[in-house]
C-alpha positions in Angstrom: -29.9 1.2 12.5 -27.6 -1.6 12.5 -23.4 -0.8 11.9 -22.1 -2.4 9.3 -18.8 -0.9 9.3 -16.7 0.5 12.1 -12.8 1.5 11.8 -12.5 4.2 14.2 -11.4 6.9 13.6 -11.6 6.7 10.4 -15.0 5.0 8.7 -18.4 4.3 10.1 -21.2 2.8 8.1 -24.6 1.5 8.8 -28.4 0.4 7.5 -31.7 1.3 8.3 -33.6 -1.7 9.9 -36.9 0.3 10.7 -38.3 3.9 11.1 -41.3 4.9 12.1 -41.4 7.9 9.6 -44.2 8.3 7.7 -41.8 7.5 4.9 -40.5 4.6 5.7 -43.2 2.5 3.7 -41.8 3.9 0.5 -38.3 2.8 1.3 -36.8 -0.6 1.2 -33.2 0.7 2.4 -31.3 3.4 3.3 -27.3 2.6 4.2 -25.3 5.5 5.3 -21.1 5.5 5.4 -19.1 8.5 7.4 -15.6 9.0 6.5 -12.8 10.9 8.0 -9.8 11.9 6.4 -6.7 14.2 7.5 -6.0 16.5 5.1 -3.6 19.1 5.2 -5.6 22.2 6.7 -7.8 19.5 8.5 -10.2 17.0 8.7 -12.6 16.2 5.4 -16.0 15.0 6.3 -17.4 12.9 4.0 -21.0 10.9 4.0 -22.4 9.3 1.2 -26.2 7.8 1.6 -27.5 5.0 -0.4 -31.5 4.9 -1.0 -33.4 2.2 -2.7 -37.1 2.9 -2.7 -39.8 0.4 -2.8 -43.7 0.6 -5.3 -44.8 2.7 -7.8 -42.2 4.5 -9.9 -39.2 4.1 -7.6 -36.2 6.0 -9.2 -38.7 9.1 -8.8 -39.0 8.4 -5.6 -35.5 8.1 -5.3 -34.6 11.3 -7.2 -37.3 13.4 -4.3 -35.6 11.7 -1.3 -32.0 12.7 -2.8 -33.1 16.4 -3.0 -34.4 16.3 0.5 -32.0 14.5 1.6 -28.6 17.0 -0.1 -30.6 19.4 1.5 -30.5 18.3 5.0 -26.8 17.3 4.5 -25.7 20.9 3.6 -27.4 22.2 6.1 -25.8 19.6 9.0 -22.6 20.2 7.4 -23.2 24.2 7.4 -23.9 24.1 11.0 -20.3 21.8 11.7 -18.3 24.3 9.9 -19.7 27.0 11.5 -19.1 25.6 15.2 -15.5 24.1 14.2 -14.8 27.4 12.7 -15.1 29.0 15.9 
């Protein structure tokens, strides 16, 4: 990845260059941005990702890797709640 945006604390962004995922053929970027903000009980997390797919039919493709991808998201940000929660 290369980082296209860094304001610490508060913002970090960046792009895939390469992967070596079996996927990465059917992708022609991925960019990533974290975001931290105080909020009154504590810190909000926020990450958007931003996927542009490459060949045949590429908004379907786009559509599967948002699914897999929300899914892998709630799940990383299950697992930081839990641990900060205790």
């Amino acid at each position: 990845q290369v980082i296209t945006e860094w304001q610490p604390p508060h913002r970090l962004g960046f792009r895939m260059v390469s992967t070596d995922h079996s996927w990465g053929r059917c992708v022609d970027s991925i960019e990533e941005e974290f975001t931290l903000e105080s909020i009154p009980v504590g810190t909000r997390l926020t990450r958007v990702t931003s996927i542009v797919a490459r060949g045949f039919l590429p908004f379907v493709k786009e559509g599967m890797f948002f699914l897999g991808l929300k899914r892998v998201h709630l799940f990383v940000f299950k697992n930081w709640r839990t641990q900060a929660e205790q």
